[in-house]
N, C-alpha and C positions, 0 to 999 in steps of 0.2 A: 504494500500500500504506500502510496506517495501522498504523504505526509506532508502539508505545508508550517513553514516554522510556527511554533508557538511563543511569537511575539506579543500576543493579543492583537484581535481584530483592529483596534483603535487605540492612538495615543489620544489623550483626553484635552484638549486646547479648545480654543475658540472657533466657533464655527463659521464658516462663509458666511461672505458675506454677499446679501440681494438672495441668498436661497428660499425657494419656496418650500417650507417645510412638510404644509399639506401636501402638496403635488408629489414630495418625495417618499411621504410614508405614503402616498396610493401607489405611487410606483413601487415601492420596496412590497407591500402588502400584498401585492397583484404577483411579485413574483416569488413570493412565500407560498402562497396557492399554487403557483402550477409546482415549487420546488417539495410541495407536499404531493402532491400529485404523483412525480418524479421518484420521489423517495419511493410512495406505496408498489409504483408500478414495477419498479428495479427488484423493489423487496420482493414480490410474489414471484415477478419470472425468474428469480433465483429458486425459490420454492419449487416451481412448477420444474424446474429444469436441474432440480440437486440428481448430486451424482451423473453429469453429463458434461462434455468439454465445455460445453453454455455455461451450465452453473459455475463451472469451477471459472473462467472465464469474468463473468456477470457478481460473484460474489465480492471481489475487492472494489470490483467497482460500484456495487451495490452500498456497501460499508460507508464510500467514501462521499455517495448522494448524500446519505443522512447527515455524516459529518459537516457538507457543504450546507445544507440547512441549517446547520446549529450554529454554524459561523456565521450565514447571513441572519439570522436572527441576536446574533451578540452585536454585528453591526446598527443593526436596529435597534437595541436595546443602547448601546451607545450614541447613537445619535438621537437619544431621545424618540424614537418614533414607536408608537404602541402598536402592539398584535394587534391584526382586527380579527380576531377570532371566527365570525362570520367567513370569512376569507377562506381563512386556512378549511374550514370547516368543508367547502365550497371546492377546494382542492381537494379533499378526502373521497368527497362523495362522486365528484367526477370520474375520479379512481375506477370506484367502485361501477358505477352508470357506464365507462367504456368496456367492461367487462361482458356485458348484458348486448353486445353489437355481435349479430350472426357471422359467421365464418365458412358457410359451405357446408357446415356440419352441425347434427341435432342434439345428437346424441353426444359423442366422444370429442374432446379435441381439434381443434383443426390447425396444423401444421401455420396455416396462412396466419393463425392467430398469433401467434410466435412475431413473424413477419412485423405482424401491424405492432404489437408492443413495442418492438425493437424499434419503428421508426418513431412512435408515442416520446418512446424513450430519449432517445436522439434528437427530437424537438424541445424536449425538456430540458435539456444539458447545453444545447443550443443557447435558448433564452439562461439560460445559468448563466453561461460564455457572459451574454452580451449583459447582462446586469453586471458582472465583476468586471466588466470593459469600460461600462458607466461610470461605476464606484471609481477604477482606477482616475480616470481622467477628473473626478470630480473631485481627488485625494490631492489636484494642485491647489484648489484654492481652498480645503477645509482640513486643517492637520487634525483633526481627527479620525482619520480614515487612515489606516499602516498600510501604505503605497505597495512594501513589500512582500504584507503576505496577502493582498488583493491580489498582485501578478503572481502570487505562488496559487492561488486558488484558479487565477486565470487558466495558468498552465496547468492544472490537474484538472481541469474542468474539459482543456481543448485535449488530452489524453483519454480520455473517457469518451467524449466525441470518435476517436480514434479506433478503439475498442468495439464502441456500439456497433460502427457503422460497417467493421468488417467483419461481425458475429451476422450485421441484416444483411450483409450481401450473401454470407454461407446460406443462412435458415433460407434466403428468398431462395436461392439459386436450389436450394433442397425442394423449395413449396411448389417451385412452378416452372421447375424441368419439365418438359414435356418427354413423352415415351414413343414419339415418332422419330422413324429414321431417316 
């Protein structure tokens, strides 16, 4: 697991100045939702896929979603911005509600299903990327933001991107070989 340093999220100084505080805790709250999202969705396809090169695979990186949540939440917690619970809440359940989307199949399984998490997933990590791309640039005018482990969370975030997307290109290329010659 890539660990980014434990400086703490934030040195504690004076905040920018002309910042919109509201705008930044909707923006920061908005992507606490889909980072729970992200989190739920990592965590089950590791479930659904223990004991398989996927699992083993999806698990560090599975580890390291939650970890980035608790970090963007210490950020938030440091810059004064409050959980909106509702939110997060809102993130859980969409989780749960893209589970319930048909796959080709009734009964068992569907390979394709696989598929679609993995790209769910990789859209989540995505908008991860680009909120700690946010923060970074936002950590020149407000020292309270630790410049250095934003880009350590950058880069463990665009590794997991890396990850994802070569696990969806296997399971696609698994779901939807065709069997003509």
């Amino acid at each position: 697991m890539n660990t980014p340093p434990r400086s703490g999220a934030l040195r504690h100084h004076p905040a920018g100045h002309g910042r919109d505080v509201k705008l930044l805790g909707i923006y920061l709250n908005d992507h606490l939702a889909v980072d729970t999202l992200g989190a739920e969705r990592a965590a089950r396809l590791v479930r659904s896929s223990r004991g398989s090169a996927l699992g083993r695979a999806l698990g560090p990186v599975a580890a390291e979603i939650a970890q980035d949540r608790t970090a963007l939440l210490a950020v938030m917690r440091d810059l004064g911005v409050p959980v909106r619970r509702y939110k997060v809440c809102a993130g859980w359940a969409g989780e749960k509600m893209g589970r319930l989307k048909p796959n080709g199949r009734l009964v068992r399984p569907s390979p394709l299903g696989t598929v679609l998490d993995l790209e769910a997933l990789r859209l989540t990590v995505e908008g991860k990327a680009a909120v700690w791309q946010t923060l970074r640039r936002l950590s020149a005018t407000d020292e309270r933001l630790d410049r250095a482990r934003i880009e350590a969370l950058l880069q463990r975030a665009r590794q997991q991107q890396d990850t994802i997307e070569e696990w969806r290109l296997r399971q696609a290329e698994e779901a939807l070989a065709t069997t003509s010659a």
